[in-house]
N, C-alpha and C positions, 0 to 999 in steps of 0.2 A: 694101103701101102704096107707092105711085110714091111714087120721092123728086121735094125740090125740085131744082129745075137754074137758073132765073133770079133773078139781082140785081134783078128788080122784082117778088120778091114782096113781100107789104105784112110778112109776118115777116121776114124775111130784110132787108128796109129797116131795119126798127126796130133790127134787131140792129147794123143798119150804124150807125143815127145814134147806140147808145149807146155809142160810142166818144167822145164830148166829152161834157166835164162838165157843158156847159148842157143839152145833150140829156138827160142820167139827170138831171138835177133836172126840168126839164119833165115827161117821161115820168114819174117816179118809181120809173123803170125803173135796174137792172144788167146785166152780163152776168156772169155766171162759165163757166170754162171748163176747170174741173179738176174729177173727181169728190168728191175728198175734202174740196175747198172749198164742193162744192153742199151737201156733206153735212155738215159744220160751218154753216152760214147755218141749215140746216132745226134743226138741233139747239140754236139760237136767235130759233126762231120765227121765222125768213125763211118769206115764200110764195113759190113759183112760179110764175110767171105761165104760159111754156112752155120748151119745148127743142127743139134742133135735135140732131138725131144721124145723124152717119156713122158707120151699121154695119160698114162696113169698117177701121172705125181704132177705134172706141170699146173691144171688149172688157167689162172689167167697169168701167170708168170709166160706162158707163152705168145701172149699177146704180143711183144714185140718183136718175135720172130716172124711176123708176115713180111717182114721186109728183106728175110733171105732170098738170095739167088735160089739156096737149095736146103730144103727142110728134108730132114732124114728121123725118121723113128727108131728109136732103141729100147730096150725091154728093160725093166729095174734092175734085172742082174746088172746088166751090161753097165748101167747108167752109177750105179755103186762102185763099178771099176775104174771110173774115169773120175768122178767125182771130188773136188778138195775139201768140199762142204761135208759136215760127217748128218746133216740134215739136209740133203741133195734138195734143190726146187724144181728138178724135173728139165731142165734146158740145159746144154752147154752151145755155148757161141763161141765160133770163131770168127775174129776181129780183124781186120788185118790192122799193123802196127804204122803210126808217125816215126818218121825222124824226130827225134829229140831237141829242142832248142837251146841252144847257146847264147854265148855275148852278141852277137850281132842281133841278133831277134830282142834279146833285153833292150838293146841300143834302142833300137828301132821302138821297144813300145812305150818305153821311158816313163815309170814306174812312179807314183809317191810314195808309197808304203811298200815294204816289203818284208818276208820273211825269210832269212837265212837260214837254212843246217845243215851242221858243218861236220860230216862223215856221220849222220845218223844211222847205224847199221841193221835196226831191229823194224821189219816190214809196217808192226802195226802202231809204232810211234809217228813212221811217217807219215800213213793213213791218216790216223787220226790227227796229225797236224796240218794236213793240206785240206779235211774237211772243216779243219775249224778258221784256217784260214780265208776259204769262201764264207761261209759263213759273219765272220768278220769286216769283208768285205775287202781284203789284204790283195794287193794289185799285180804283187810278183812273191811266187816262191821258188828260191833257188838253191835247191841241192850242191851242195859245196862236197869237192871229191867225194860224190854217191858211189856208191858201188854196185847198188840195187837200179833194178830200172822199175819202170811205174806200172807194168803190165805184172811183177809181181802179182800171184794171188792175192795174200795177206794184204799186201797196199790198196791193191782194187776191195775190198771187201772193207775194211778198216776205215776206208775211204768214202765212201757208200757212191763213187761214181768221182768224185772232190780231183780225181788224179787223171782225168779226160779231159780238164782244163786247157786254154792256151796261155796260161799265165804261168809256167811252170819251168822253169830252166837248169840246164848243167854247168855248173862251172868249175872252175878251179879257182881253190882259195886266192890267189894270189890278184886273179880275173875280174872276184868278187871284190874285193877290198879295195882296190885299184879304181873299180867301177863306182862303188859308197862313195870312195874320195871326192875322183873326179866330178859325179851327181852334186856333192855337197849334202848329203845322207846324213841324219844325226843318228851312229851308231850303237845302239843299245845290245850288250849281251849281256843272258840270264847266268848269274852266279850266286852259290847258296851265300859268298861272302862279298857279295856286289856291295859297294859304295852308302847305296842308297835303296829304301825300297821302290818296285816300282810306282807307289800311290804317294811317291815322295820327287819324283824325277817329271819336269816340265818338258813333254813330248811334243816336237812341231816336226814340221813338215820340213821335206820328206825326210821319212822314219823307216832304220831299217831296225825289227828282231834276230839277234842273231843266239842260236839254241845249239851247245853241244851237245855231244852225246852221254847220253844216261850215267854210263857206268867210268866215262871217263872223263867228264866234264869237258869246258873250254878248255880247245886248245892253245899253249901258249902263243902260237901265231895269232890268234883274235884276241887274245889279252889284250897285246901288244896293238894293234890299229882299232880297238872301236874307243868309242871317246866315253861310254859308260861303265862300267859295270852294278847292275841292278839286282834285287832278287825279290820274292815275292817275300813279307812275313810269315812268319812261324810260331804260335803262340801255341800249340799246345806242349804235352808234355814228356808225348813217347815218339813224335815222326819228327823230322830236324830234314827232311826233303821231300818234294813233290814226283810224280811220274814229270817226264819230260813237256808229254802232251800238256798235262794238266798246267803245267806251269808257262806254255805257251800260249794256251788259251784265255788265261787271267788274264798277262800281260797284254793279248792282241784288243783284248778286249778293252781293258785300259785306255792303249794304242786309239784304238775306237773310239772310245767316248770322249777322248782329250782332243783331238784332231776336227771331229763333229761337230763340236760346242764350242771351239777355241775362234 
């Protein structure tokens, strides 16, 4: 198989333009670029539209491209162009993309735990909290007015595959709170000046975490409707806050062992 060598092929284009997010909605196109994350996507019923592969860098990362319709080769120049990894694994996959899940799909899978956040802006916060949320074991995570979608580079890589889930929903704050109520949710959100800490807060079922954003904390809309506010301790002597991620993970974790044991 001659590889490709030009930026005007009409594959190699596409792969270019799913770089903006208006582009993978139009398209309804992805890319992924790790093997293990092609291969968690398939293991949630993603299709593969096709792949691009440099044989000279791939190795076994290309092992889960046999399931392409259509394997195409490209030369390391080329594969450097397309690239969001700045340590390329040799593959890029095109994914085709899901419809996004909403309230009715929440309805319908009806959740005991769950993780809220609410206008999280930064890709690799989200990643890293929707991987630590499987991980967890956390039943629903619902992006509260996201602005980002989960085909994001940064989310998919941050995520290590966490964001091919079917447990993952869009909603609008108003959707979301309305939903906790109606559920009967004991609402918990993380504030550096919460109540209580959370190794101090009696967690039952069902439990929702609800996590602002980084640099602008809760919004006063979730002040206002969760029935907690929590925060993790702070004992030393120079940091007085946590990365967001980190501080959802303690608590889910928490979440987890109070719920398991109780």
């Amino acid at each position: 198989m001659a590889p490709i060598t030009s930026l005007q092929n009409p594959k190699v284009k596409l792969a270019q333009r799913l770089r903006g997010k208006r582009q993978r909605q139009q398209e309804k196109r992805f890319v992924i670029e790790y093997g293990r994350d092609v291969k968690r996507a398939l293991q949630q019923n993603y299709q593969m539209d096709f792949a691009l592969i440099c044989p000279e860098i791939a190795g076994s990362d290309a092992a889960p491209m046999a399931s392409a319709t259509q394997t195409f080769h490209i030369t390391p120049q080329l594969l450097k162009r397309l690239t969001y990894r700045e340590n390329p694994t040799g593959i890029i996959a095109v994914m085709h993309g899901k419809a996004s899940q909403g309230l009715p799909e929440l309805e319908h899978h009806d959740p005991q735990s769950a993780l809220v956040l609410d206008d999280l802006r930064v890709p690799g916060n989200i990643g890293a909290l929707l991987r630590t949320a499987d991980a967890a074991g956390i039943d629903a995570v619902i992006l509260v007015d996201c602005a980002l979608d989960l085909y994001n580079p940064n989310i998919i890589r941050s995520s290590t595959g966490a964001c091919f889930g079917d447990h993952i929903y869009y909603l609008s704050s108003r959707e979301a709170a309305d939903y906790l109520e109606r559920r009967g949710f004991q609402a918990l959100a993380a504030d550096a000046m919460g109540d209580a800490t959370v190794f101090d807060v009696e967690m039952r079922q069902p439990a929702a975490l609800i996590l602002g954003a980084e640099d602008r904390g809760l919004s006063d809309f979730w002040r206002g409707r969760c029935d907690q506010l929590i925060s993790v301790p702070m004992t030393g002597q120079l940091i007085d806050s946590l990365n967001v991620s980190v501080t959802g993970a303690i608590i889910m974790y928490e979440m987890r062992r109070q719920l398991q044991f109780s």
